[in-house]
C-alpha positions as CSV (number, residue, x, y, z in Angstrom):
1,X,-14.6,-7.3,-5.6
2,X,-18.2,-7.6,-5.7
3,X,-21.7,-5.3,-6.4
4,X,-25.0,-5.1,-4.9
5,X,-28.0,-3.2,-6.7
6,X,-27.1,0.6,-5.9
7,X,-30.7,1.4,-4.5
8,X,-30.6,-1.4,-1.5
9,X,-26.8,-0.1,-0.3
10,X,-27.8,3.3,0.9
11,X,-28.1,4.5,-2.4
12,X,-24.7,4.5,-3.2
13,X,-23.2,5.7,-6.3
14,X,-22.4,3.4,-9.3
15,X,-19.2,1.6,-9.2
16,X,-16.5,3.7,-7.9
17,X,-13.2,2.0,-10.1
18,X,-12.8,3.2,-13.8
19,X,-12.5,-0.2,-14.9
20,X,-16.7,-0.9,-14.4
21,X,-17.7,2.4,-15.3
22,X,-19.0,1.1,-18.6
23,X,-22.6,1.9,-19.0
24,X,-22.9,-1.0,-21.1
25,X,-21.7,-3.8,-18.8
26,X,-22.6,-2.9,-14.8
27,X,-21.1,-5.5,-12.7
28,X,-24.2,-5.4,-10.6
29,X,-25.3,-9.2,-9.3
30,X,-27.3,-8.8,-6.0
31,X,-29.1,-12.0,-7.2
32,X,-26.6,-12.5,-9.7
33,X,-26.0,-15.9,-11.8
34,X,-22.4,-15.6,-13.2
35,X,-21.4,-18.0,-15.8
36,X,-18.0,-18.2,-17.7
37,X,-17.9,-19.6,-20.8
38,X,-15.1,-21.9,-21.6
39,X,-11.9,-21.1,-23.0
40,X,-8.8,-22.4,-24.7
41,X,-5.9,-22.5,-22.6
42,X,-3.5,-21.7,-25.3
43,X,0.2,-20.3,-24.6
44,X,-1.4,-16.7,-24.8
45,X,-4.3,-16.9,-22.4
46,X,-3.5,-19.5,-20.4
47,X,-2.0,-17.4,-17.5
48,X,-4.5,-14.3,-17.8
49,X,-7.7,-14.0,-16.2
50,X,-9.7,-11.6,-17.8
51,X,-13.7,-10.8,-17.2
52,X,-16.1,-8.8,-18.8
53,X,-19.5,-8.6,-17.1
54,X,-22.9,-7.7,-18.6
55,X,-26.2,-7.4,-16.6
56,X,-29.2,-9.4,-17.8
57,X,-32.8,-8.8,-17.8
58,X,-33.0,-11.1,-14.8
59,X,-30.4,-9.8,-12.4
60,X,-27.5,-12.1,-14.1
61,X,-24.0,-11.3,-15.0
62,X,-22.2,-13.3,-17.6
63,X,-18.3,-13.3,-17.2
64,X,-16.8,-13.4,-20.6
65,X,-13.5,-12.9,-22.0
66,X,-13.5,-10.5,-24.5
67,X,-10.6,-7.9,-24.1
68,X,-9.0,-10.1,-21.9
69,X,-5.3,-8.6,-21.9
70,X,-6.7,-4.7,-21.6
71,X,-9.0,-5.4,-18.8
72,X,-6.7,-7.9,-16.8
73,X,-3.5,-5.5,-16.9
74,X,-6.4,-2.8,-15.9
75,X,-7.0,-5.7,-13.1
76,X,-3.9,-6.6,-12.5
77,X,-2.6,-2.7,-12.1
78,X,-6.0,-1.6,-9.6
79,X,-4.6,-4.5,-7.3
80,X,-8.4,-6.1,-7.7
81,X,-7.0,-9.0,-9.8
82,X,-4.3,-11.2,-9.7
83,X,-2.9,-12.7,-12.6
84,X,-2.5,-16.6,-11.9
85,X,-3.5,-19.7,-13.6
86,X,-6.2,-21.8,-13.0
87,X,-7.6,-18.8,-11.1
88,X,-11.4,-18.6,-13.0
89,X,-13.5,-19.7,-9.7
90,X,-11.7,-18.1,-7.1
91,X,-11.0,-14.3,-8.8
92,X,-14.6,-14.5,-9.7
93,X,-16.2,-14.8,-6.4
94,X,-13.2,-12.3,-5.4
95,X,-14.4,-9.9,-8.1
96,X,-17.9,-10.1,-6.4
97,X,-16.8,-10.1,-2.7
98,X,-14.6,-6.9,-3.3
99,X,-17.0,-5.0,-5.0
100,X,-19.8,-5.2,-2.8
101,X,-17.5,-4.3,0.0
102,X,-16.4,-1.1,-2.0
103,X,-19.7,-0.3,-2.5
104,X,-20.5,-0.5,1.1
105,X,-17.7,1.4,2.3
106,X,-18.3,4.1,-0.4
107,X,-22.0,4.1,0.8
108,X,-20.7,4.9,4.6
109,X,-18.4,7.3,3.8
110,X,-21.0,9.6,1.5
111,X,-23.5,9.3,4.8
112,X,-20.6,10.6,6.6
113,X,-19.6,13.5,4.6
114,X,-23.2,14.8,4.9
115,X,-23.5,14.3,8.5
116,X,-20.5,15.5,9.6
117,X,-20.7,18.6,6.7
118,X,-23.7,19.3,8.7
119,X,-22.0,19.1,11.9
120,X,-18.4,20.5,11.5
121,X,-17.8,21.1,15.6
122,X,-18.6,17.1,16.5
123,X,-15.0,17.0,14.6
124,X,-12.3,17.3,17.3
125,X,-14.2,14.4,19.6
126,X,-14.5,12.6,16.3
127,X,-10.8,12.3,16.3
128,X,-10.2,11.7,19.7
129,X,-13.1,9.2,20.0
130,X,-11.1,7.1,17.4
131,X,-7.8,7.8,19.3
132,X,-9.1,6.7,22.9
133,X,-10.8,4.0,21.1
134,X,-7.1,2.8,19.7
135,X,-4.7,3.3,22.8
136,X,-6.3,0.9,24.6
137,X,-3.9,-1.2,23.2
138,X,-1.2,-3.2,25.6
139,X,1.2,-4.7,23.6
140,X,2.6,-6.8,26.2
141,X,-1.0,-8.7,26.8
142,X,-1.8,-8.3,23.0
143,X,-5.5,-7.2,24.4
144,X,-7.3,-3.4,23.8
145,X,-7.4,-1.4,20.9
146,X,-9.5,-0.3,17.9
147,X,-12.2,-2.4,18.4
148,X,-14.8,-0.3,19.1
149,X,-14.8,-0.9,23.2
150,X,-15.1,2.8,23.9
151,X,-18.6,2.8,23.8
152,X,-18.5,1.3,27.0
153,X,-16.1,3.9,28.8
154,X,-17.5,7.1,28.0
155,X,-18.1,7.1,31.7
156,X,-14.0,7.6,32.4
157,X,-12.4,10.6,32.9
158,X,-10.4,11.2,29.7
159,X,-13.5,9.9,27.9
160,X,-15.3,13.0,29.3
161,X,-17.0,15.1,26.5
162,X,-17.4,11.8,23.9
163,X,-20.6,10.9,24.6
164,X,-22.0,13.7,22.2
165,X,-19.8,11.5,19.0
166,X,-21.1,8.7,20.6
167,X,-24.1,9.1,19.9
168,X,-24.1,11.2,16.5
169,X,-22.6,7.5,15.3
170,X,-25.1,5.6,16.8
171,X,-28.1,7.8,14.8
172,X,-25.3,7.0,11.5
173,X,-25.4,3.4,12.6
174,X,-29.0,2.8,13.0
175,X,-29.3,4.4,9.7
176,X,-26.5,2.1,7.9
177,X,-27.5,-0.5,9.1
178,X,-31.3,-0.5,8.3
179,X,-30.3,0.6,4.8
180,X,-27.9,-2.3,4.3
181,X,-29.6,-5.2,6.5
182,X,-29.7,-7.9,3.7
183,X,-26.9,-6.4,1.6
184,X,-23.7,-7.0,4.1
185,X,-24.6,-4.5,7.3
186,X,-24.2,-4.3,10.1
187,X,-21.5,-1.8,10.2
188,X,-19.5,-2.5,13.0
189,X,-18.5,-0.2,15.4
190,X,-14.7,-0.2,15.4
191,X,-15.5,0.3,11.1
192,X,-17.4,3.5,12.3
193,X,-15.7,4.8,14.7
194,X,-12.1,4.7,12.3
195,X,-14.2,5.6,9.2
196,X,-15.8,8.7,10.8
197,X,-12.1,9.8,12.1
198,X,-11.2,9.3,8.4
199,X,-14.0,11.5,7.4
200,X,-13.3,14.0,9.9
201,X,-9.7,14.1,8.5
202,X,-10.6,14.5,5.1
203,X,-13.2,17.4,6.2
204,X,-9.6,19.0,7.5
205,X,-8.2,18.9,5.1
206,X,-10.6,20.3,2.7
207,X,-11.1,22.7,4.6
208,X,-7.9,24.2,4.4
209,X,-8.0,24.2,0.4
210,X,-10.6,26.3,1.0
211,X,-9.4,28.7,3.1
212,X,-6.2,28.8,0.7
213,X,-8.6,29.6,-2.0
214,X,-10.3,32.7,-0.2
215,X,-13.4,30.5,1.6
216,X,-14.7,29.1,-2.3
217,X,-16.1,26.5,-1.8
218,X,-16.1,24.6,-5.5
219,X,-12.5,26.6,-5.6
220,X,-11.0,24.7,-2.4
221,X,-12.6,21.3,-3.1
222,X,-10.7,21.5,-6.9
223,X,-7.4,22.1,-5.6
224,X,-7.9,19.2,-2.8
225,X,-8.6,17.3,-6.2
226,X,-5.7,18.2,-7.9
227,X,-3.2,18.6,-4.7
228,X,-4.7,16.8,-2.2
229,X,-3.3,12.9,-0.6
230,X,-6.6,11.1,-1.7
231,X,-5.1,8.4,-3.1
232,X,-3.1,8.1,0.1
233,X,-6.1,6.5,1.6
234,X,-5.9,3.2,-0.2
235,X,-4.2,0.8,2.4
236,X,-7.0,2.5,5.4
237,X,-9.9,1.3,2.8
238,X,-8.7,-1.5,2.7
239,X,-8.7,-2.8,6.4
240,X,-12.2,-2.6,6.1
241,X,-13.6,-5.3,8.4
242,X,-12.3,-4.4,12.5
243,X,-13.9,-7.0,14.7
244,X,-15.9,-5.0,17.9
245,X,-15.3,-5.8,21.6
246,X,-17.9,-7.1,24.0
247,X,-16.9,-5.4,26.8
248,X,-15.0,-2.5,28.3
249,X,-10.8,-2.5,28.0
250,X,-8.9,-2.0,31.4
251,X,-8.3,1.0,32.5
252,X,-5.4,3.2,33.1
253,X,-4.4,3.1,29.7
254,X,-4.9,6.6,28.5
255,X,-4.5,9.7,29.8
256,X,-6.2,13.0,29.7
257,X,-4.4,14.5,26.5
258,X,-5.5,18.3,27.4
259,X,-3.5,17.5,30.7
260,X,-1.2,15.1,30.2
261,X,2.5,16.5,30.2
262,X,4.6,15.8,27.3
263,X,6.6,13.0,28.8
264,X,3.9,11.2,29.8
265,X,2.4,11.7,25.9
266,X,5.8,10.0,24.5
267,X,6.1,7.3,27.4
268,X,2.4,6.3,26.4
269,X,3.1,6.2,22.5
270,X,6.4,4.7,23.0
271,X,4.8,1.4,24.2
272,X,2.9,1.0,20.9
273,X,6.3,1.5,19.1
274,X,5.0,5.3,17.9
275,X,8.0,8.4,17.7
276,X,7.9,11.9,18.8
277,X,7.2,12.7,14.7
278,X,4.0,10.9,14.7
279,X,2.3,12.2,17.8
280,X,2.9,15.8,16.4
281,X,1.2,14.8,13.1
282,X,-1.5,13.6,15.5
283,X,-1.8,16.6,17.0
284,X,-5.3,17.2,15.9
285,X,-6.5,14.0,17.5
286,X,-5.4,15.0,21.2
287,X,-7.5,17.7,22.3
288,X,-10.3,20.4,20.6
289,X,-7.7,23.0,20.0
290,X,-5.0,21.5,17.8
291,X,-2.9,25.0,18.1
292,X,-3.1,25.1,21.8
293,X,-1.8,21.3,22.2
294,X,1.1,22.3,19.3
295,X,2.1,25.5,21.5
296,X,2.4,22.2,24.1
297,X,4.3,19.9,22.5
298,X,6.5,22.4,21.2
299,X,8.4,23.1,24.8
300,X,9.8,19.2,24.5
301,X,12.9,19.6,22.0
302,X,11.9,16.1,20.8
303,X,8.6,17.4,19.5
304,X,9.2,20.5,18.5
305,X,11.1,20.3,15.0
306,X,8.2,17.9,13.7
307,X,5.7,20.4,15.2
308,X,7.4,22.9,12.8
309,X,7.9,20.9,10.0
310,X,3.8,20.6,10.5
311,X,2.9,23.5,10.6
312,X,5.4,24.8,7.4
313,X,3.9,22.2,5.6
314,X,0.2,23.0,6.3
315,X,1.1,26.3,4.9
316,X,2.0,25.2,1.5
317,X,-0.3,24.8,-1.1
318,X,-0.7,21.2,-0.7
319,X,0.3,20.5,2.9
320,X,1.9,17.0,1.5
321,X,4.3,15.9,3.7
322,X,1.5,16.8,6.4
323,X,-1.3,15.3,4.9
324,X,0.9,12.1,3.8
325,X,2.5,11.0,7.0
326,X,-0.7,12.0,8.9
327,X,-2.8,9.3,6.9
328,X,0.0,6.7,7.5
329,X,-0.1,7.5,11.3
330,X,-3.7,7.2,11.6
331,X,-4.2,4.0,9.1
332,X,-1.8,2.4,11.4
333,X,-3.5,3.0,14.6
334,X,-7.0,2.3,13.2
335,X,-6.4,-1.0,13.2
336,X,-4.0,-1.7,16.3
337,X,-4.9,-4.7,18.3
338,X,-7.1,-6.2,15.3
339,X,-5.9,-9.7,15.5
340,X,-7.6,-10.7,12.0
341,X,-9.0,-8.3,10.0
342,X,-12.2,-9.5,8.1
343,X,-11.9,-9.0,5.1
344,X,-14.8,-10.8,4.0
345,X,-17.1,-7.9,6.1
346,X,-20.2,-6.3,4.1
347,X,-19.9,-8.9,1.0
348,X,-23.2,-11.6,1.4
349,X,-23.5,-14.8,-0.9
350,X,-25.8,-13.8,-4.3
351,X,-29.3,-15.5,-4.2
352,X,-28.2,-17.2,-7.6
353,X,-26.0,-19.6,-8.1
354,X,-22.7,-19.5,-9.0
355,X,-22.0,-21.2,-12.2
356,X,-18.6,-21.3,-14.2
């Protein structure tokens, strides 16, 4: 993981993991010198690689080794460290490159939560932008899928409608991307289309708590807190780093959800390898009226006890099986057709040097 000064990344929020929340020793190094003292490799230590980083008057974080067993089992448990010898060099850059990149994607994520709390009906094309976006995908030729290509094929048919999302990204981008243009931006598009789906999922589901908490507000958002599938999110975060087509993806490849019957739904998804139970968790994603396309999929006796079993569980207090296996649908269609994920995206090299 790695920082950047909070006031150059969009204004982002301090460090988002409990384990650099100390006031006392930011990990923030935008033109950071890090340094590690030596240390005895006795039988105790020499497998553990613990840091603890202080800022400096001049911008430069000193990696020592104090607390070394708390803070690398605190590591070791976040999945930010690994505990190997002879690791000092390498986890320390990682340290850095991982924490900017958390930063970044925490930064994009709070710009989306505004925008999109400020425009609740650009959801439903939200999630299907992300969806038509993915099943482009042909698994036989390997080529297609969430890389961002749809912004060249909002002129076809079942694209019809997603120029409006389009475009509300584009104003998100432009914004991003000014805001972060020494500091790891540009975003790129296949990132922001999948991270604004995520957001638009999350808005869901908050927005159910509310509703189960009489339309409060404060109310809904604490019970998403305490009930919700945030931490469900972890593997999506971390594919941070989709590579963006150049050009259009062939055509032909997906069909008109709002018309499409449901044989031709599951024909479609069964080339990617996806069952009747996940397109019904999808259901949001294939049209503007999620209750309408449910009503749908319910005629085909293949769908229709996962439409149920939906729909019960939306009803509960904390909608976990919905919630749950709708996150592990979508994570794994965000990133379909990514050949190598980069997961060096949005870290940059300090202006310092190095120095262990």
């Amino acid at each position: 993981m790695a920082a950047v000064s909070t006031t150059r990344a969009l204004c982002a929020p301090a460090l988002a993991s409990p384990i650099f929340r100390d006031p006392a020793s930011p990990f923030l190094c935008g033109n950071a010198v890090v340094s590690i003292p030596p240390r005895a490799a006795t039988p105790a230590t020499a497998n553990k690689c613990g840091v603890r980083c202080q800022a400096s008057e001049k911008d430069e974080v000193t990696v020592t080794r104090r607390n070394i067993i708390s803070l690398s089992a605190s590591l070791v448990a976040s999945g930010v460290w690994t505990s190997t010898s002879g690791c000092d060099e390498a986890q320390a850059a990682d340290i850095i490159q991982r924490q900017q990149r958390g930063i970044f994607l925490t930064s994009v994520k709070d710009k989306l939560r505004v925008e999109i709390g400020a425009n609740p009906d650009i959801i439903p094309d939200l999630l299907k932008l992300a969806l038509n976006d993915a099943l482009t995908y042909d698994k036989d030729s390997k080529t297609g899928g969430a890389n961002g290509s749809i912004r060249y094929e909002l002129n076809r048919p079942e694209n019809k409608g997603l120029d409006k999302a389009m475009n509300f990204l584009e104003n998100i981008k432009k914004s991003i991307d000014e805001a972060a243009a020494t500091k790891g931006g540009p975003i790129s598009y296949a990132d922001l289309i999948h991270i604004a789906a995520q957001a638009a999922v999350k808005r869901t589901f908050i927005q159910s708590a509310v509703r189960k908490c009489g339309g409060d507000q404060k109310k809904g958002e604490q019970l998403y807190t305490a009930y919700g599938s945030t931490g469900q999110w972890g593997q999506f975060d971390k594919l941070l780093g989709r590579a963006d087509a150049g050009e259009a993806d062939p055509e032909g490849r997906v069909l008109s959800w709002e018309t499409a019957s449901t044989a031709e739904i599951k024909d479609r998804f069964a080339k990617l390898g996806i069952k009747p139970r996940q397109i019904a968790v999808l259901s949001a994603f294939l049209g503007p009226d999620q209750a309408a396309t449910e009503v749908n999929l319910a005629t085909d006796p293949d769908f229709a006890p996962w439409v149920k079993k939906y729909q019960d569980s939306r009803d509960t207090v904390s909608q976990t099986d919905y919630e749950v296996d709708l996150i592990t649908t979508f994570t794994r269609l965000s990133v379909i057709g990514q050949k190598n994920i980069n997961y060096e995206a949005y870290s940059y090299k300090p202006k310092g040097a190095l120095r262990f």
